[in-house]
Residue frames as qw, qx, qy, qz and C-alpha x, y, z in Angstrom:
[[0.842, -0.055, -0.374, 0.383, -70.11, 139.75, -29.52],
 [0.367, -0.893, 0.252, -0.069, -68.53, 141.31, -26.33],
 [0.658, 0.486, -0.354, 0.454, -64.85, 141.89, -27.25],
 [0.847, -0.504, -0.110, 0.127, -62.55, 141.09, -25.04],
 [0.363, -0.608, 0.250, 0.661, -59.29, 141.72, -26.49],
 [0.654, 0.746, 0.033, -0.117, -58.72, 143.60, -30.11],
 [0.469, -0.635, 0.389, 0.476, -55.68, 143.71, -31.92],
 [0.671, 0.704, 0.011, -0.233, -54.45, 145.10, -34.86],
 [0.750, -0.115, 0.336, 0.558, -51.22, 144.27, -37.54],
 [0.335, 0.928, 0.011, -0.161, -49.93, 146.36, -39.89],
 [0.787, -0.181, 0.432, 0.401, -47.64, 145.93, -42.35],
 [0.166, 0.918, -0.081, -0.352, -45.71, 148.55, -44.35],
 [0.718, -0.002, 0.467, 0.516, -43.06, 147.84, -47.33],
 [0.596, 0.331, 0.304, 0.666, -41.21, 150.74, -48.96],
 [0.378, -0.496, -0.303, 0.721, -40.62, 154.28, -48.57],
 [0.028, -0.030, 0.485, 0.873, -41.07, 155.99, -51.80],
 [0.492, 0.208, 0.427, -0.729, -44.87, 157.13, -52.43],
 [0.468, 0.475, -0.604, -0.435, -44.79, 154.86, -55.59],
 [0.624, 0.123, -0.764, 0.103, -43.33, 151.83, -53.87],
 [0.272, -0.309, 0.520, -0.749, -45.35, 151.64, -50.68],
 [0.544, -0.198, -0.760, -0.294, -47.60, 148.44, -50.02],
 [0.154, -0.266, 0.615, -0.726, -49.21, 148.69, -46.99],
 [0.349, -0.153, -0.920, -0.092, -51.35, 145.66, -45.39],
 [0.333, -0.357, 0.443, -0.752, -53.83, 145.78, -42.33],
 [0.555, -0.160, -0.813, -0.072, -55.14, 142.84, -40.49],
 [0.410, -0.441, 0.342, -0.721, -57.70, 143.12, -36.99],
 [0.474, -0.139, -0.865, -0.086, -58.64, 140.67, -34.61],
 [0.487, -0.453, 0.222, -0.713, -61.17, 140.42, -32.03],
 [0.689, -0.131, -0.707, -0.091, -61.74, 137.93, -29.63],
 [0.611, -0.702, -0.220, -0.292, -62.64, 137.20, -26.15],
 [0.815, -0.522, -0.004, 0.253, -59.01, 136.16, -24.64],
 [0.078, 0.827, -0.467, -0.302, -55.51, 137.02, -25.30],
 [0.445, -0.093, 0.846, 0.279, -54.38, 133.15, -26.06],
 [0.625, 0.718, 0.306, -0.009, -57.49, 133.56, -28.79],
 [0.365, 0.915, -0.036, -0.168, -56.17, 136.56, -30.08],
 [0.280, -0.634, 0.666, 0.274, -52.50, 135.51, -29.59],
 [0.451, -0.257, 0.717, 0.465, -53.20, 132.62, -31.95],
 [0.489, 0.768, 0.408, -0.063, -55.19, 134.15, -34.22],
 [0.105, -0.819, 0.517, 0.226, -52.26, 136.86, -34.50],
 [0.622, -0.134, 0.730, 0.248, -50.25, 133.93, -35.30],
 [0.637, 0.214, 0.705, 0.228, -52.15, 133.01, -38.32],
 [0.057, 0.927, 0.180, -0.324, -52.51, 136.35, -39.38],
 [0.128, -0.847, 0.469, 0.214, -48.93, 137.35, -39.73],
 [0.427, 0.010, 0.794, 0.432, -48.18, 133.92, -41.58],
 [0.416, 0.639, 0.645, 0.051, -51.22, 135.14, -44.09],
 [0.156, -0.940, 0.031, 0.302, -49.83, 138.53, -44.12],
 [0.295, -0.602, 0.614, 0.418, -46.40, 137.72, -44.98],
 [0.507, 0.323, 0.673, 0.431, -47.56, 135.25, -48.02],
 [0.386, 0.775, 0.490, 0.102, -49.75, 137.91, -49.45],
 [0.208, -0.856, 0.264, 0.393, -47.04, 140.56, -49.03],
 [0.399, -0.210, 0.727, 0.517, -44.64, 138.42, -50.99],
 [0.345, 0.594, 0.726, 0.033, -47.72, 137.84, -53.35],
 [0.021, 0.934, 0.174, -0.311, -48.36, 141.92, -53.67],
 [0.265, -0.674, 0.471, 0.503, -44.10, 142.75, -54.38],
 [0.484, -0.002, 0.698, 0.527, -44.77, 140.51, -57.71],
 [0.346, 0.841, 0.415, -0.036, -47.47, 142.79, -58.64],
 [0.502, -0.156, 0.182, 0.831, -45.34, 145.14, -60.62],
 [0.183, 0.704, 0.096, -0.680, -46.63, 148.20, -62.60],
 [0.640, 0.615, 0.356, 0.293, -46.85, 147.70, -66.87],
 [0.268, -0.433, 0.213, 0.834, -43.78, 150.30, -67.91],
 [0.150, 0.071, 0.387, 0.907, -46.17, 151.23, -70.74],
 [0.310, -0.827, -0.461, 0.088, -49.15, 152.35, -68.21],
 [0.401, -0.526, -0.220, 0.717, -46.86, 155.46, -67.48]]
């Protein structure tokens, strides 16, 4: 496929090397409206599975 436009997300949560969750999401497509609503659905899919990720917690007797 000849790409047209790429574009990428990223999504970082927390500052501590411990408590860092970091997403990535790419699209490719041939216009910007594509990519714009592809973006879209992205970043709603993104943001669930973030939320999704933050319940993942560590076992306090894994340390």
């Amino acid at each position: 496929m000849n790409v047209g436009v790429s574009l990428t997300v990223k999504l970082k949560r927390g500052t501590a090397t411990r408590d860092q969750d970091e997403l990535t999401a790419k699209v490719k497509v041939r216009t910007l409206s594509e990519a714009r609503e592809d973006m879209d659905t992205l970043r709603a899919y993104l943001r669930d599975l973030a939320e999704d990720v933050r319940q993942i917690q560590p076992d306090d007797e894994a340390e």
